[in-house]
Every structure is written in C-alpha cells, then in structure tokens.
C-alpha positions in Angstrom: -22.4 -5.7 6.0 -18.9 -7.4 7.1 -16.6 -5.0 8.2 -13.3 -5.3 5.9 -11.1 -8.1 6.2 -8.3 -6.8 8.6 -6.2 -9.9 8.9 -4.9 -11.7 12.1 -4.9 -10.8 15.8 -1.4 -10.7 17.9 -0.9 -14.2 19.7 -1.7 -13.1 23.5 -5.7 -12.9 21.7 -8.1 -15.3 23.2 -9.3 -16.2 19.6 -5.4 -17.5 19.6 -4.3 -21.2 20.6 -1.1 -22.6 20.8 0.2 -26.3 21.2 4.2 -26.6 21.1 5.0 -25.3 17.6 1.4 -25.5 16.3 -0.6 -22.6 16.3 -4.3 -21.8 16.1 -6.6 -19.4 15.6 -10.4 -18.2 14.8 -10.5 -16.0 11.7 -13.0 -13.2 11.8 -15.3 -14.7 9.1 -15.2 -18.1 10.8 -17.2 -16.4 13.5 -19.8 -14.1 11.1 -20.4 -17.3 9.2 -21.6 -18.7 12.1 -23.7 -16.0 13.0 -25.1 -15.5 9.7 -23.2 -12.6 9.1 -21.1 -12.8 5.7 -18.5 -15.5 4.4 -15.1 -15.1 3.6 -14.2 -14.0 0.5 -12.5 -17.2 -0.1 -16.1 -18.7 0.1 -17.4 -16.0 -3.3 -14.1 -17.3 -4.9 -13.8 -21.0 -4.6 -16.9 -21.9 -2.0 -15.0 -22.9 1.2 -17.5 -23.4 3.5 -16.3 -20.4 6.6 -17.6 -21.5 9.5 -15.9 -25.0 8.7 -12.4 -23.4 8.0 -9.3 -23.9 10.5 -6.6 -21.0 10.3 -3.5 -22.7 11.4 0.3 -22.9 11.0 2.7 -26.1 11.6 5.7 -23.2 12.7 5.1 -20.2 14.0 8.5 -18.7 12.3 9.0 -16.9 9.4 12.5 -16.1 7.3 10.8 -12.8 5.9 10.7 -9.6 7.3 7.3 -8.1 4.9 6.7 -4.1 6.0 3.3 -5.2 6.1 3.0 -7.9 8.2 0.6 -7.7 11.1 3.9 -9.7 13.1 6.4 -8.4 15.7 9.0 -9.2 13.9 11.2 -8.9 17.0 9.4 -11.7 18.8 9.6 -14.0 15.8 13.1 -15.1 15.9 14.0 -17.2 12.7 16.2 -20.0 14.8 15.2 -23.4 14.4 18.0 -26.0 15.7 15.6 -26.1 19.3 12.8 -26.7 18.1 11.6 -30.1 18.7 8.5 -31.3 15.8 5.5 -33.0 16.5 4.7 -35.7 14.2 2.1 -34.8 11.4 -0.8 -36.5 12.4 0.1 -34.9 16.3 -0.3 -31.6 14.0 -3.3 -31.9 12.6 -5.4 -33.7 14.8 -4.0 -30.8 17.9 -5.4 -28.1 15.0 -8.8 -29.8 15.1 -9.3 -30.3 18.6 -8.0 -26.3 19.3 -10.8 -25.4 16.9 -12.7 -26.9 18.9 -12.1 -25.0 22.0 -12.1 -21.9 20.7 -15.5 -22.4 18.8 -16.5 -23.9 21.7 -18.8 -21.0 23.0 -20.6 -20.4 20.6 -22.7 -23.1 21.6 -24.9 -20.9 23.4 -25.2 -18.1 21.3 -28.7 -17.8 20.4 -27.4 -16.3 16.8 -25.9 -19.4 15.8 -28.1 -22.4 14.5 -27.3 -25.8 16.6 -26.9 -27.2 12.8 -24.4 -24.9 11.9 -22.6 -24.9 15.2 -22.9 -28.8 14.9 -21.0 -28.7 11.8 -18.4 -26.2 12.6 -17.0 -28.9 15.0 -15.9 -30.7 12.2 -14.4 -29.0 10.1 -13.5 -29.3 6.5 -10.7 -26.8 5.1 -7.5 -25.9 6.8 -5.8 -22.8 5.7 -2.4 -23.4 6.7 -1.3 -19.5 6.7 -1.6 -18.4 10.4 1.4 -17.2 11.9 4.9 -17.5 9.6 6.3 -20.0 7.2 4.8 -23.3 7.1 7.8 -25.0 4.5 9.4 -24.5 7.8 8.2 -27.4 9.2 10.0 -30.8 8.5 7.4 -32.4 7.6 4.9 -30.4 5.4 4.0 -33.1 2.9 3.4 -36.0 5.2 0.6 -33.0 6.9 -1.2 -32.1 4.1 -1.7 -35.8 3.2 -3.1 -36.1 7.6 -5.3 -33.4 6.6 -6.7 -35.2 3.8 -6.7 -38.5 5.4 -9.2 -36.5 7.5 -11.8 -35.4 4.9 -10.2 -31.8 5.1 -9.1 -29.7 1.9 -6.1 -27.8 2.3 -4.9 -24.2 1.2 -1.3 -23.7 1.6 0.4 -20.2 1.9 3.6 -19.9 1.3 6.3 -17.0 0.4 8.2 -19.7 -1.9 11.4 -19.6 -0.1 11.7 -23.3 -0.1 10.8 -24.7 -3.3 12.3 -27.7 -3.4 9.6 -28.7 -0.1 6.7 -27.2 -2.2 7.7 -29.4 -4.9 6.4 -32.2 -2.7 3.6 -30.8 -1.4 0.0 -31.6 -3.1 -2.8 -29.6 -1.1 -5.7 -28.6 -2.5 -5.0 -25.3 -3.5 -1.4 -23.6 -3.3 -1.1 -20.3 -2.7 2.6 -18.5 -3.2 3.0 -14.7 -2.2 4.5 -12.7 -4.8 4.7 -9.3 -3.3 7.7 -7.6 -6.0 7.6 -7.1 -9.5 11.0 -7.1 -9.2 14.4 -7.8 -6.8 14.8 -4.0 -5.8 11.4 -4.2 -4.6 11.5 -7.5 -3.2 14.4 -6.5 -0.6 12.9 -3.5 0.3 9.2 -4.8 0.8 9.6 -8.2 2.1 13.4 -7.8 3.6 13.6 -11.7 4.0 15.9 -12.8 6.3 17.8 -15.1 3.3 20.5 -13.5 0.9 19.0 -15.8 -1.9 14.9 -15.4 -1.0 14.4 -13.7 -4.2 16.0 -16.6 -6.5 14.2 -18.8 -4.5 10.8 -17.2 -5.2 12.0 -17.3 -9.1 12.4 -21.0 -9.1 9.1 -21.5 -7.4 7.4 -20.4 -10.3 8.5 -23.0 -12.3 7.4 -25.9 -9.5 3.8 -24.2 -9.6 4.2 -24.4 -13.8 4.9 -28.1 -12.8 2.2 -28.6 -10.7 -1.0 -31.0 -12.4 -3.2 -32.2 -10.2 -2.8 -28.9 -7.8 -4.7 -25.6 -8.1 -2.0 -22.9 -7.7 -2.9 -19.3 -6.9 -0.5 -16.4 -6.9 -1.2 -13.9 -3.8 -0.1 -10.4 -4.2 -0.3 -8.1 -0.9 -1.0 -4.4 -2.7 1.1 -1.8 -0.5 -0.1 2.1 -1.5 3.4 3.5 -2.1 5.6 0.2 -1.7 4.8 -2.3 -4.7 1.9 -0.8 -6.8 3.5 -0.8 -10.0 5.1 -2.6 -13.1 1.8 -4.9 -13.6 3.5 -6.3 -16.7 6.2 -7.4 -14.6 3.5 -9.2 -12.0 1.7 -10.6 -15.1 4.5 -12.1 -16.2 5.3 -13.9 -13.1 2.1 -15.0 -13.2 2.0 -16.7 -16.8 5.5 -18.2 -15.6 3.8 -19.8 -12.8 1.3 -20.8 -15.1 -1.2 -20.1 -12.4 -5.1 -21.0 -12.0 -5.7 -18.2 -10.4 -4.1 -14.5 -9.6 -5.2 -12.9 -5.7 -4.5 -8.8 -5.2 -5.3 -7.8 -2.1 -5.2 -4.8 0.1 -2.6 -4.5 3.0 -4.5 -3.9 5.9 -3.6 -1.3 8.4 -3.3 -3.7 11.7 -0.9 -5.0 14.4 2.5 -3.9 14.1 2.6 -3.2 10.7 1.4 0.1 12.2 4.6 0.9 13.1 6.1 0.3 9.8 3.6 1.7 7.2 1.3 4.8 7.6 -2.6 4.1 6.9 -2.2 5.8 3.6 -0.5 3.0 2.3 -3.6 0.8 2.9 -4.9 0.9 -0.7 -8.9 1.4 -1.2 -11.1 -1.5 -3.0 -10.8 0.9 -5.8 -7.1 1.0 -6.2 -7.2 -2.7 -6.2 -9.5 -3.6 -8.6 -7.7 -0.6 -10.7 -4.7 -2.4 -10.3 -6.0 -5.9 -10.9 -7.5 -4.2 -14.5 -3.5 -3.6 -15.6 -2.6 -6.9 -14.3 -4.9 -8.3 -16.3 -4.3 -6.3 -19.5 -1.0 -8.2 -20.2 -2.7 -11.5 -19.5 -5.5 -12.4 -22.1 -6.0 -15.9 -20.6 -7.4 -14.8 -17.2 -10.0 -12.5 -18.5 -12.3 -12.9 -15.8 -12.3 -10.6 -12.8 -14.0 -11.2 -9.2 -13.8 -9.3 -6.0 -15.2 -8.7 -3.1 -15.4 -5.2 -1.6 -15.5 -6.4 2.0 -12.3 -7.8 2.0 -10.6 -5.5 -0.6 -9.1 -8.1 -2.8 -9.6 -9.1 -6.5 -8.8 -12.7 -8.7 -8.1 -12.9 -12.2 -9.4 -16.3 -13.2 -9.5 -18.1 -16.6 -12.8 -19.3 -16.1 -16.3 -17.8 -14.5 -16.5 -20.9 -12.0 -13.8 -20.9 -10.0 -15.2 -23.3 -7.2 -13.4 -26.1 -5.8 -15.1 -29.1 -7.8 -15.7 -31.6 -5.0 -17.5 -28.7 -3.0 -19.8 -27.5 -5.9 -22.6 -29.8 -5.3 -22.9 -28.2 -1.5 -23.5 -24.7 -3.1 -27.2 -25.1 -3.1 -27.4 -25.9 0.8 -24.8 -23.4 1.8 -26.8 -20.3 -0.1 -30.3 -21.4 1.9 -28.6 -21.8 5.1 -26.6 -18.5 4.6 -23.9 -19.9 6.6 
C-alpha cells in the first residue's frame, strides 16, 4: 500500500526542475503509478490518469504565509517588479519538456512497462499548484488555454487572492483553498501577506458561483488545533461558491512546516472524514462522500460519478493496466 500523501519536496530535490520563473516537479504518485504502485487520489476522484500528470507552477511566489505550508517562507520573497515573464506557450511547453527529464530514468527501470513509460512522456493533466501562487503570473489565462491547445486538462490551485484573474481563467477544474471558517482564523492560519486577502477570498466565491462551463472544487487544508471547527461556517462558503465539489484534507507534517506546527496537529484519516461528516450535514446537495485513506483527504460530491467526462471512456484501460 502507498505510503500517505506527504505533499512536496523543498526545491534543492532532484525530483525538482526549474526554468526562469517556471518550476517543476515529479509528485510521489507520478512515480508509483508508474511502477504500478497506487494512483493519486485525484485519480479515485475524478480519474486523472497519474503517471501522465505534470505538477507545475508559472511563479514560484506566493502572497500567503499558511502555518502549514511545506515552504520556507523566508526564501519566498513576495516582490515581483524584477521578474521578467516568459511568454505562455514558453511556459508550458518548458513544463513538458522538464517532465521529460525528470521521468527520464525511468526508462530502465524494469518495474515500469515501456507502454506506460511511453505514455508518461506525453502527458495529459497539468496541475498547476507546485510551488506558490499561480494568479501571480501575468498571463494565467492565455496558459491554461497553451495547455489545452496541447491536449492537456488543467487543474488550477489557487488561494483566491486575485479574483478578478480567476474570473478569466477557464481550466478544467478550479480548485480555490478555503482554509478559515472565518477572518480571525484566516489571519492567524494563512497570515497572507495582503491586508485585504480575506475580502478577496469572499469575492472569489462569487466568481466560482459564476463559473458554467468550469468544474470548481473548494480545497480545505484540515490543521488539528488551527481550523477544525465551525463546519457550518465552511458549508456555507461552499454553497456560496456554489461548488461541484468540496476537498478536506490532512495537513501533512513535512518541510518547514515542521517548524511551525507540531505533528499533533497532523489530523488522522479519521478526523477527516469525521469532519467532512459535519461539513456535509449543513449541505443536503453534496450527499455523497469519497476518500481515500492513503492520502487522508475526503470530497463531498453531489453525484456518485465524479469523473472528468472526456476521460471516462479511458476508465476501462486504466483499471487493467493498473497504471
């Protein structure tokens, strides 16, 4: 069995790439998947496809300060007036080509079928969540849209400090972190950088409740101690988002986080799912729950499938080949 999920390694990791402001990396499951050894959970949820998945971010900055962040927040200076953008389609075809490399090994590893290896060099999701805040970057939109001038679905993570750039942004799925219940919370769990980060997070629940043709998930990082409480208050951020789908997940005691948060405050699987239960008590639509214990995270969905609809008819080929 997969150990749990225990998020991203610090930037001097080989698994770690870098071009100008773009960063790369290998997730953990990216690398089981292609041994045959478990998928990511976002592959039970919505059947992405693991060992085909590039973690990536267009910025590596971020204008929030979370306890729990796996970041040094002293090496991740928030200044941007220096930093001098790469065009989109620069962006994403440097994030393919990195994946490359650093998949590039497992060429000859007898564990990993050439078929699967074959495909894994061309991928087909790119979670854009790396390394800090991709509504950073200039030019977010015009990226997603390279991405999917590629053939690549996109899953965009963002802590909705900018919504009037996630307004025009259309990726696949859209993920915004909602880590308070409410503002007292907020500043002393996320700490962002920006006196108005909180407001900012308010009205970006109303450009998900906007959002059509986009599936919108709300992500909540569950800190034992920190932000474990008021579920009413998460649900109804949730309904105000009108949101597809609802994500609790366990902070994960890793990187320097360490420093900041004892390893009592990583909740168990247990606490989540407990937790997810309340949440989903004061919101009747999503009465469907799904978790996976590996990764110590839950969903509230409104319906049982919750698959991406343009990958369901690979579902068959992707449960023989366990990849």
């Amino acid at each position: 069995m997969a150990e749990a999920d225990t998020g991203p390694k610090q930037v001097d990791d080989p698994d770690y790439h870098s071009v100008d402001h773009t960063a790369v990396q290998t997730c953990g499951w990216t690398k089981n998947a292609l041994r045959g050894e478990g998928k990511c959970y976002k592959n039970v949820f919505y059947g992405i496809e693991s060992h085909r998945c590039i973690q990536m971010t267009p910025v590596v900055k971020c204008n929030e300060r979370c306890v729990f962040c796996w970041r040094d927040h002293a090496g991740h200076a928030y200044e941007l007036e220096d930093v001098e953008w790469d065009d989109p389609a620069a962006v994403a075809d440097a994030s393919i080509e990195l994946q490359r490399e650093l998949l590039s090994g497992f060429g000859g590893n007898d564990a990993v079928p050439r078929g699967v290896f074959e495909d894994a060099l061309e991928p087909r999701h790119v979670a854009i969540s790396l390394d800090g805040e991709p509504t950073l970057y200039p030019y977010l939109p015009e990226l997603i849209e390279a991405f999917h001038e590629r053939d690549i679905t996109t899953f965009l993570v963002s802590n909705g400090t900018r919504p009037e750039v996630l307004a025009d942004c259309d990726p696949t799925q859209l993920y915004v972190s909602v880590d308070a219940p409410d503002r007292g919370t907020f500043e002393s769990t996320v700490k962002a950088v920006e006196d108005d980060a909180w407001d900012a997070l308010v009205e970006t629940l109303d450009v998900l409740a906007a959002k059509d043709d986009t599936r919108t998930v709300i992500r909540t990082t569950l800190v034992e101690g920190h932000n474990m409480h008021r579920p009413a208050w998460y649900a109804a951020m949730c309904d105000r988002a009108a949101a597809d789908f609802v994500e609790l997940k366990a902070y994960m005691h890793v990187g320097h986080s360490r420093g900041r948060l004892d390893r009592d405050n990583m909740p168990s699987h247990e606490a989540v799912v407990d937790f997810a239960e309340e949440v989903r008590a004061f919101l009747p639509d999503h009465d469907v729950l799904k978790q996976v214990p590996a990764s110590r995270v839950a969903m509230l969905a409104r319906e049982e499938n919750t698959w991406i609809p343009k990958l369901e008819k690979d579902s068959d080929f992707w449960a023989e080949s366990g990849a």
